[in-house]
C-alpha positions as CSV (number, residue, x, y, z in Angstrom):
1,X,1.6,-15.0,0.7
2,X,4.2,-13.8,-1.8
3,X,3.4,-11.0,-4.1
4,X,5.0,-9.2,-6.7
5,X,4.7,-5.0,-6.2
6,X,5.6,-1.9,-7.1
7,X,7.5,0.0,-4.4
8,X,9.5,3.0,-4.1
9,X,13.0,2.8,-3.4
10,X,13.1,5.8,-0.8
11,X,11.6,5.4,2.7
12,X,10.1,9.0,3.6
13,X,9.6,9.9,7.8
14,X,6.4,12.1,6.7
15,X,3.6,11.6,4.0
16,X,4.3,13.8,0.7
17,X,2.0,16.6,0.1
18,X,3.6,18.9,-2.7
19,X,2.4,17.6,-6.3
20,X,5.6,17.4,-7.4
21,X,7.3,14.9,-4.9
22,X,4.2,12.6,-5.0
23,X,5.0,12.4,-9.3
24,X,8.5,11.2,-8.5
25,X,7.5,8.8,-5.7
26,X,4.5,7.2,-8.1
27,X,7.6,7.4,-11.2
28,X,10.1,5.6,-8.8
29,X,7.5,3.0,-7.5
30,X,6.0,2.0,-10.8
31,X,9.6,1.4,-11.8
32,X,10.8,-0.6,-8.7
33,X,9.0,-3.9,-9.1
34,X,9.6,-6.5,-6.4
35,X,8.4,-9.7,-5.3
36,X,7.8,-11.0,-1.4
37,X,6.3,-12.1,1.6
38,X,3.2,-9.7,2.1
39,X,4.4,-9.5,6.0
40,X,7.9,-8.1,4.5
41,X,6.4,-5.6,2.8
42,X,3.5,-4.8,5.6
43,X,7.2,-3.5,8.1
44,X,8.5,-2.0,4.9
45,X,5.5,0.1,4.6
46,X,4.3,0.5,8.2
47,X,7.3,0.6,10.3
48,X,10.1,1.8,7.6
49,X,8.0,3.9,5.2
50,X,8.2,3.2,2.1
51,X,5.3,3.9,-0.4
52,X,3.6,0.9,-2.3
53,X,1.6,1.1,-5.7
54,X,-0.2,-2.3,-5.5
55,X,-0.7,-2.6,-9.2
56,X,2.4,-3.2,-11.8
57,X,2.0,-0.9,-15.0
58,X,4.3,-1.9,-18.4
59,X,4.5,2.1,-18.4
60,X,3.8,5.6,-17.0
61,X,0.7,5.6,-15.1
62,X,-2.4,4.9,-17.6
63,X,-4.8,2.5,-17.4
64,X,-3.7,0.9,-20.8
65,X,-0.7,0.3,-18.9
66,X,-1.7,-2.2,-16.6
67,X,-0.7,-5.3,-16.3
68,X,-1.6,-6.7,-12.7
69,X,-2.9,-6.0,-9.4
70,X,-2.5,-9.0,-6.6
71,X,-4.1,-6.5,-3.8
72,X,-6.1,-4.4,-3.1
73,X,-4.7,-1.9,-0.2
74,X,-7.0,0.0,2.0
75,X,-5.2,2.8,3.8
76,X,-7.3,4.1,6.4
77,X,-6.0,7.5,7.5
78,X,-8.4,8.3,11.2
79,X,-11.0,7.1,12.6
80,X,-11.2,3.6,12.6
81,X,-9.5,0.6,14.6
82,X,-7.6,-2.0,12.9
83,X,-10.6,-4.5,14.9
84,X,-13.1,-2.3,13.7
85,X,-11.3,-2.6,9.9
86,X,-11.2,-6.8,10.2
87,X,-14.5,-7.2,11.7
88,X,-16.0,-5.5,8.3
89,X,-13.9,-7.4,6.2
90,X,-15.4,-10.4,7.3
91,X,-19.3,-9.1,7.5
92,X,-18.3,-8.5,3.7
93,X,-16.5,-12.2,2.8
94,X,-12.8,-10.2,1.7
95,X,-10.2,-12.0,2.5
96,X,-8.4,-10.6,5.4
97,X,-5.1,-11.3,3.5
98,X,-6.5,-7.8,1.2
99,X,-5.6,-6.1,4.7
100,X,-2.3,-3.8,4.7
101,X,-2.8,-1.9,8.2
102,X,-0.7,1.3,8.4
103,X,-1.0,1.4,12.1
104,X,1.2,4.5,12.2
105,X,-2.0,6.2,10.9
106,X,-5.0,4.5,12.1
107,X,-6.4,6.6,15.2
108,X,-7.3,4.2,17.6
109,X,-11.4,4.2,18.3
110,X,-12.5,3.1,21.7
């Protein structure tokens, strides 16, 4: 499936907590647009880390800025099993193609 994204161009080893990094990696995603196979991007994200913004923005980050959005990204930090995750999506009818799994940071539940 090939999708167009916003992504940052800096891989990070650790998740950003202080305020003012997470502004510069949302400014550096929104204006990094690139387009793909959704499986490139899933080992660019999970195994590389670099941060996505799903939606493309003609802009700074309002919503009068939007333009599109071709997924929708759940990021499941603990908890839950990838499995567990897939089995729900299809109880619900998504799409498993909505599906990004950070498997880094899904806690795996017996």
């Amino acid at each position: 499936m090939v999708v167009t994204i916003s992504m940052d161009t800096i891989s990070r080893r650790s998740k950003a907590t202080d305020g003012k990094e997470i502004s510069r990696i949302r400014c550096r995603s929104v204006d990094n647009r690139v387009r793909g196979e959704l499986k490139d991007f899933a080992h660019k994200i999970d195994d590389e880390g670099y941060t996505l913004f799903p939606a493309l923005l003609a802009g700074k980050t309002k919503s009068e800025n939007f333009v599109l959005m071709q997924l929708l990204v759940l990021d499941f930090d603990s908890g839950v099993s990838f499995e567990t995750i897939r089995k729900r999506t299809k109880e619900n009818v998504l799409a498993e193609s909505i599906l990004l799994a950070m498997a880094r940071n899904i806690k795996q539940v017996p």
